[in-house]
C-alpha positions as a Markdown table, in Angstrom:
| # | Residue | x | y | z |
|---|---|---|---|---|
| 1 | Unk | -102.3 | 54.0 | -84.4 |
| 2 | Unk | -103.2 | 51.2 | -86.4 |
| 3 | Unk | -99.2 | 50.0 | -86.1 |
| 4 | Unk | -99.5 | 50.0 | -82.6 |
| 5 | Unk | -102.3 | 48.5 | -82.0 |
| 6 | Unk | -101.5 | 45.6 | -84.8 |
| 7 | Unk | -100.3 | 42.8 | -82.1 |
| 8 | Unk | -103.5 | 43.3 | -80.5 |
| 9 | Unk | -107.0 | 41.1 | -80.2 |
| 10 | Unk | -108.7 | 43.1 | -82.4 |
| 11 | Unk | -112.5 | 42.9 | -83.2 |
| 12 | Unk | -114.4 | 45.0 | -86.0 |
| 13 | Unk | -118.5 | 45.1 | -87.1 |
| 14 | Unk | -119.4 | 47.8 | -88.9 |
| 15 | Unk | -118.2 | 51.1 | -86.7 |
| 16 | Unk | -117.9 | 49.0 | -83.8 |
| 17 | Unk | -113.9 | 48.5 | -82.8 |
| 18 | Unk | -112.7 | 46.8 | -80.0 |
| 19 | Unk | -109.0 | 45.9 | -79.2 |
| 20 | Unk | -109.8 | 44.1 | -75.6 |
| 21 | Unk | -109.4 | 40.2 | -75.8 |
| 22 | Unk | -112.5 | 39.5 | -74.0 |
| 23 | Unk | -114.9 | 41.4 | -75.8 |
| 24 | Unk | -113.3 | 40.7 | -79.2 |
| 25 | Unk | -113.8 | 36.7 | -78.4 |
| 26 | Unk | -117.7 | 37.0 | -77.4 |
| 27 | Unk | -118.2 | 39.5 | -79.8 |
| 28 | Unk | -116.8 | 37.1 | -82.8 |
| 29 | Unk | -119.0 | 34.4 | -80.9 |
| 30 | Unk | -122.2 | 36.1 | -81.3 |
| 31 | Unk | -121.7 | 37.5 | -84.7 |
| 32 | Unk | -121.2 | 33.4 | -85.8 |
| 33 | Unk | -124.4 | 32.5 | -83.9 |
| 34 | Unk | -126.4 | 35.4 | -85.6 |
| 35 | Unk | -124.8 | 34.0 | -89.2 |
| 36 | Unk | -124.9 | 30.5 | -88.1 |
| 37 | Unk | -129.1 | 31.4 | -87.2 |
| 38 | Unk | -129.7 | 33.5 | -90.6 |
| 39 | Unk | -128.7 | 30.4 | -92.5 |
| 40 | Unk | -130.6 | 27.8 | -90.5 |
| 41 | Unk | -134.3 | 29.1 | -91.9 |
| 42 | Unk | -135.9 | 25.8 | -90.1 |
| 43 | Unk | -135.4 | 27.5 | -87.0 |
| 44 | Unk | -138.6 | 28.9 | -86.3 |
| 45 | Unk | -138.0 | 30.6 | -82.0 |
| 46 | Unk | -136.1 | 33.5 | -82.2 |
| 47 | Unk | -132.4 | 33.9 | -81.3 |
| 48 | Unk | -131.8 | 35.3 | -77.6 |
| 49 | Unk | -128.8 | 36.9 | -76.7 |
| 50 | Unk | -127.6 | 39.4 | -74.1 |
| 51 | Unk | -125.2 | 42.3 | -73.7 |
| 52 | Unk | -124.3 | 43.5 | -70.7 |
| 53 | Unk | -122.1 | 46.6 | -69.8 |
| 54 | Unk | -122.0 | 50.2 | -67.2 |
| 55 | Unk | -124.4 | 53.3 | -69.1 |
| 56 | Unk | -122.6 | 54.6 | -72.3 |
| 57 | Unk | -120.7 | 51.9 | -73.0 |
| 58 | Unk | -122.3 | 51.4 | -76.0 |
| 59 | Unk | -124.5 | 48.5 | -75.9 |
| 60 | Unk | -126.9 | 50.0 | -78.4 |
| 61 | Unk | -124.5 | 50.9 | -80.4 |
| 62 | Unk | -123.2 | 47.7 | -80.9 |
| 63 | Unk | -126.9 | 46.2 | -81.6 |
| 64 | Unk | -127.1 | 48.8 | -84.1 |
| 65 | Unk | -123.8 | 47.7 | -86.3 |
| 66 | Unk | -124.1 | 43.7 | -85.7 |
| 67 | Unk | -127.7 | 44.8 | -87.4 |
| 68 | Unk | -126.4 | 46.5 | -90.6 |
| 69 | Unk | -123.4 | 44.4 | -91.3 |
| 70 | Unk | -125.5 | 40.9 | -90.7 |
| 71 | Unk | -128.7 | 41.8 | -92.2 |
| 72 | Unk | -127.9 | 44.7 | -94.4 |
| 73 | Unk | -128.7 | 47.9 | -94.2 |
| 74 | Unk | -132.4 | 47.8 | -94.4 |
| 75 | Unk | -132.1 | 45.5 | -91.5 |
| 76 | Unk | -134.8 | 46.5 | -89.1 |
| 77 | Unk | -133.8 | 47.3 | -85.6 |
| 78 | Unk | -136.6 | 47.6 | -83.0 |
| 79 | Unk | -135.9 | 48.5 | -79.7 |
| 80 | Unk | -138.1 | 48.9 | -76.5 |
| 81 | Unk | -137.5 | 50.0 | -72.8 |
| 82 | Unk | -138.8 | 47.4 | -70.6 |
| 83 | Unk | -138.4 | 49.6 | -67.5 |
| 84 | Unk | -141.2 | 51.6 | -69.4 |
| 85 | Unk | -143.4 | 48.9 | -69.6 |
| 86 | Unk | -146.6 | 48.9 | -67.5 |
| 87 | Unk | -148.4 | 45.4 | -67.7 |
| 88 | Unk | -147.5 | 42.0 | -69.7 |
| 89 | Unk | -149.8 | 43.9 | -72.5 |
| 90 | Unk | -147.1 | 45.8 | -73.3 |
| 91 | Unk | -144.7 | 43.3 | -74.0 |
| 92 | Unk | -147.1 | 41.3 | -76.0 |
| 93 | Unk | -148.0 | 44.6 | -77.9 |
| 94 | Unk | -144.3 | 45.1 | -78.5 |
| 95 | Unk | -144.0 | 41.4 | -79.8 |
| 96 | Unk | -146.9 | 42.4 | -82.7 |
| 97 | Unk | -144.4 | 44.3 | -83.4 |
| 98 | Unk | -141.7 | 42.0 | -84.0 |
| 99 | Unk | -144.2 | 39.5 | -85.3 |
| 100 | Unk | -144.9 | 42.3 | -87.9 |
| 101 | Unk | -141.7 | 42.7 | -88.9 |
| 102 | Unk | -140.7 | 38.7 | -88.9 |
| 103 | Unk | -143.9 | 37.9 | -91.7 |
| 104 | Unk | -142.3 | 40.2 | -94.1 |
| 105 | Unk | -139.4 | 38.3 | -93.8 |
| 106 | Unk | -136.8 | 40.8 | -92.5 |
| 107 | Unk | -135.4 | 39.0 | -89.5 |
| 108 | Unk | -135.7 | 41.8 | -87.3 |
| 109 | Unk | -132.9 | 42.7 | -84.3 |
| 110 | Unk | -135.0 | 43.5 | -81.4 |
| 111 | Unk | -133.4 | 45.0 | -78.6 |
| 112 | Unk | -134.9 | 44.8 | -75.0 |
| 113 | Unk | -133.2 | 47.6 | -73.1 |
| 114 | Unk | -133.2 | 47.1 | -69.3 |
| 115 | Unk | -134.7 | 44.0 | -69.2 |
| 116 | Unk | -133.4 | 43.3 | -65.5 |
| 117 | Unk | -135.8 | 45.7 | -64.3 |
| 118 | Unk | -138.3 | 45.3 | -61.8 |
| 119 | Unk | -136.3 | 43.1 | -59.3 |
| 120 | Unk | -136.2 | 40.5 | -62.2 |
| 121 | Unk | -140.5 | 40.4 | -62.6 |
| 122 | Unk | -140.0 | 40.3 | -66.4 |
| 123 | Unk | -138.1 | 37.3 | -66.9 |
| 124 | Unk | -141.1 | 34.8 | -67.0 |
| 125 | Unk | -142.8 | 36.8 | -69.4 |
| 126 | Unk | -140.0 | 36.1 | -71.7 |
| 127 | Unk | -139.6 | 32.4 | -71.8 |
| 128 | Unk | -142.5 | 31.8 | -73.8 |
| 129 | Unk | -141.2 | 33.5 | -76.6 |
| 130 | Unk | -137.9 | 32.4 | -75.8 |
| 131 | Unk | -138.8 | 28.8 | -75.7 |
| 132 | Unk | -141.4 | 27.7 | -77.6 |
| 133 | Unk | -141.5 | 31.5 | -80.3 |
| 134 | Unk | -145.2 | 32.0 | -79.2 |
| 135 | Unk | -146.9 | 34.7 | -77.2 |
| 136 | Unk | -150.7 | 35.1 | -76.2 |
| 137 | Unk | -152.8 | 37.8 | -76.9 |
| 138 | Unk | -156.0 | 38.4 | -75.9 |
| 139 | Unk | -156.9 | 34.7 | -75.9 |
| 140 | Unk | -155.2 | 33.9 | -79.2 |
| 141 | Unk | -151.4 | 32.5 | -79.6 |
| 142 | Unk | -149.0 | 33.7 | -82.2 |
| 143 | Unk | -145.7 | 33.3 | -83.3 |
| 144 | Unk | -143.1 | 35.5 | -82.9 |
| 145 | Unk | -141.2 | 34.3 | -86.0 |
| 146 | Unk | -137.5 | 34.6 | -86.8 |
| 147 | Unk | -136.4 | 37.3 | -85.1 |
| 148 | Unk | -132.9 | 38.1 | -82.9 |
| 149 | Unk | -134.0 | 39.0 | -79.7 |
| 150 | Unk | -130.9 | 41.6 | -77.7 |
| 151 | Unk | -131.6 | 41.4 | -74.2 |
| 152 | Unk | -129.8 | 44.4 | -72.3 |
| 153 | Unk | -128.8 | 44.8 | -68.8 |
| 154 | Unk | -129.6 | 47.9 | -67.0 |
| 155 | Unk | -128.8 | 46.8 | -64.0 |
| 156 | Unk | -126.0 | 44.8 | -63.5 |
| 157 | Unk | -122.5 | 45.8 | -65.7 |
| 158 | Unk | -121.6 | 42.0 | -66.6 |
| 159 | Unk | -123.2 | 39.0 | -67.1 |
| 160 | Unk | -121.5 | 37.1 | -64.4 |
| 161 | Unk | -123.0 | 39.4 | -62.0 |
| 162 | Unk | -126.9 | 38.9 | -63.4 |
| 163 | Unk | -126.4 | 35.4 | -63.5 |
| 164 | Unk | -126.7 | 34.3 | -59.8 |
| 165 | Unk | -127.1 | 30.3 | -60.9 |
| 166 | Unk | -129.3 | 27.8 | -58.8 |
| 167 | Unk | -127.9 | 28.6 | -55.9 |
| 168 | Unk | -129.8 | 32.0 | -55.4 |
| 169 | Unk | -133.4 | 30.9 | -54.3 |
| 170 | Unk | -134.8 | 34.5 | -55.3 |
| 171 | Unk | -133.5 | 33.9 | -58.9 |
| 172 | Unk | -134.6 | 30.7 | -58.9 |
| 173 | Unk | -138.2 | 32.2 | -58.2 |
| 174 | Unk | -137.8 | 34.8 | -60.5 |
| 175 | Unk | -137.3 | 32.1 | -63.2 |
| 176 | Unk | -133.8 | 33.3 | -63.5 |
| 177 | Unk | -131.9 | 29.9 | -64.2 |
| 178 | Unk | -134.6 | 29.5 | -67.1 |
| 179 | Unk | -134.0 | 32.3 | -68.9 |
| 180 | Unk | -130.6 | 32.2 | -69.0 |
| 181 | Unk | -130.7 | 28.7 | -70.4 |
| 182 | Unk | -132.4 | 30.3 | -73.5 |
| 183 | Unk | -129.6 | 32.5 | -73.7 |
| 184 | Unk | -127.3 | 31.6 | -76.8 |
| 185 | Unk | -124.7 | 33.7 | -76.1 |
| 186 | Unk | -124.0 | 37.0 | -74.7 |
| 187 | Unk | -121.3 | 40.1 | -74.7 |
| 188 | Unk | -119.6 | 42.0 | -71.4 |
| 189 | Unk | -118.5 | 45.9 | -73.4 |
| 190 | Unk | -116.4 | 47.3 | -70.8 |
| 191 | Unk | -116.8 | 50.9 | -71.1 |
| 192 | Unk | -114.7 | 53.5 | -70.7 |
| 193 | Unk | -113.9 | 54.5 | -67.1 |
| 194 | Unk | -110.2 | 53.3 | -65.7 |
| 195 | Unk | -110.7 | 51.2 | -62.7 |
| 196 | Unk | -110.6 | 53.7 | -59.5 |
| 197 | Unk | -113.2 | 55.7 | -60.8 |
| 198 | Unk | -116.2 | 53.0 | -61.6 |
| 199 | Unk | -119.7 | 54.0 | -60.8 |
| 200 | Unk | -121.9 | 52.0 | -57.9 |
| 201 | Unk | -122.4 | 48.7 | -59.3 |
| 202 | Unk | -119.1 | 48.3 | -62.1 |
| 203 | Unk | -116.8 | 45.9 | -61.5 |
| 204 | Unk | -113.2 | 47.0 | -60.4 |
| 205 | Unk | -110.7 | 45.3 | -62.7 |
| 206 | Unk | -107.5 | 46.5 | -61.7 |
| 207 | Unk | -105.6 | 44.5 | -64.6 |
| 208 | Unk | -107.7 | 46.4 | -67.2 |
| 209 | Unk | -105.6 | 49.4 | -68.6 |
| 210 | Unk | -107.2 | 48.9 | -72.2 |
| 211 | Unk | -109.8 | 51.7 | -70.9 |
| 212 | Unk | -107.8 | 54.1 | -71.8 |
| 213 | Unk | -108.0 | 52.9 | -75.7 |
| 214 | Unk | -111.9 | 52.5 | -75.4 |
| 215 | Unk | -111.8 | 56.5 | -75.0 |
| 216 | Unk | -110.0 | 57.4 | -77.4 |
| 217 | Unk | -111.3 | 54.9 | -80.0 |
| 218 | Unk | -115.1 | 56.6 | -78.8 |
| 219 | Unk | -113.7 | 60.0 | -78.6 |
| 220 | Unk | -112.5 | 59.0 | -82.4 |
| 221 | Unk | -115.5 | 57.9 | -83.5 |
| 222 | Unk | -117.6 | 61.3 | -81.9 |
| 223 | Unk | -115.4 | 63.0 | -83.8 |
| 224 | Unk | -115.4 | 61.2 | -87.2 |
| 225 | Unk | -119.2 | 61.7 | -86.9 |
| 226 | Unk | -119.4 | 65.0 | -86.0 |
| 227 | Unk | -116.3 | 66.2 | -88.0 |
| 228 | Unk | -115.7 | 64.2 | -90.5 |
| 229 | Unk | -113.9 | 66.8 | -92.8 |
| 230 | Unk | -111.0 | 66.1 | -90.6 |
| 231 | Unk | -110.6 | 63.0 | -91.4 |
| 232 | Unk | -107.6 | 62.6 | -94.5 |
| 233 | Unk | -109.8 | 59.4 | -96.7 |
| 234 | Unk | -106.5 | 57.8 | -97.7 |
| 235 | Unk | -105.1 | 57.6 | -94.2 |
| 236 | Unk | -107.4 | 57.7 | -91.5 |
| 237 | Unk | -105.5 | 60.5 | -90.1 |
| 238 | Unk | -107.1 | 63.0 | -88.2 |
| 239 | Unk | -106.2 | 66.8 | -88.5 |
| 240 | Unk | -106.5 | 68.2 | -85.1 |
């Protein structure tokens, strides 16, 4: 399989494989901005970034390994649901967290899962942090510290469609165009289902028949997990 797919874009972090041009370009991107942002220690505001891409795609996964093979593997990785947030004290509880994490030096990844949620409501919230790397609480202000802030979409599949510009006076109100100036870059994962059978919401690409590898290159790496006696170490060969 490796022969075959040789000629190919190819893009590798940790377990994380892609062969698709688009998400091997961004996903080369953002690992240089996250190694560019590790070596530039006068940078006090955290690095935001986004992913984007339909349920089980992986986006986690993905946070996950950029974690371990950027920071090592005591990298910590925090990760919060905003959907399951109930008032700003939440978030600002959730930063302590972060905050925690950032004194000890350990440049966390923190990953916002469904950040879009709430008809946009949290995007203010986060341009404090964003911008200046500060966040009240309780009267007091406090800085985040050096920390890579994941933003990920639950509600759109690609960040063309979250990103409705100036144009779109509901996003400008939700201080949409603002946020996604903080943004320093961001990955699109395609997922895995071939184009006539996308869910509500995925974008139809009709030229995209690289799904099909997307399987079997998850379907491989269930199985490696789950199995991994089958796998021969000197080739990479499966026994099935």
């Amino acid at each position: 399989s490796d022969l075959m797919l040789a000629a190919a874009p190819q893009a590798q972090i940790g377990n994380f494989f892609t062969v698709d041009r688009d998400e091997s370009e961004r996903v080369h991107s953002v690992r240089n901005l996250i190694l560019a942002y590790k070596d530039h220690q006068e940078d006090k505001h955290p690095l935001a970034l986004a992913v984007f891409g339909p349920p089980g795609s992986g986006k986690t996964f993905i946070v996950n390994e950029m974690a371990a093979d950027i920071g090592g593997p005591g990298t910590k990785c925090i990760e919060f649901n905003v959907s399951q947030f109930t008032s700003v004290d939440d978030l600002h509880r959730a930063l302590h967290h972060v905050r925690d994490a950032a004194v000890k030096g350990q440049m966390p990844f923190v990953f916002f899962d469904e950040f879009d949620t709430d008809k946009l409501e949290w995007l203010k919230h986060f341009l404090a942090p964003m911008r200046d790397g500060v966040f009240q609480w309780k009267g007091s202000e406090f800085p985040v510290g050096r920390s890579v802030f994941v933003f990920a979409g639950g509600t759109k599949s690609r960040f063309a469609d979250f990103d409705q510009g100036e144009t779109s006076e509901d996003f400008r109100a939700k201080k949409g165009p603002d946020f996604v100036s903080r943004l320093r870059g961001y990955i699109d994962i395609k997922g895995i289902n071939p184009p006539e059978v996308k869910r509500p919401g995925e974008i139809s690409d009709h030229s995209d028949t690289s799904y099909i590898i997307r399987r079997a290159l998850l379907l491989r790496r269930a199985m490696k997990k789950q199995f991994p006696h089958i796998v021969d170490p000197a080739t990479g060969e499966m026994a099935i």
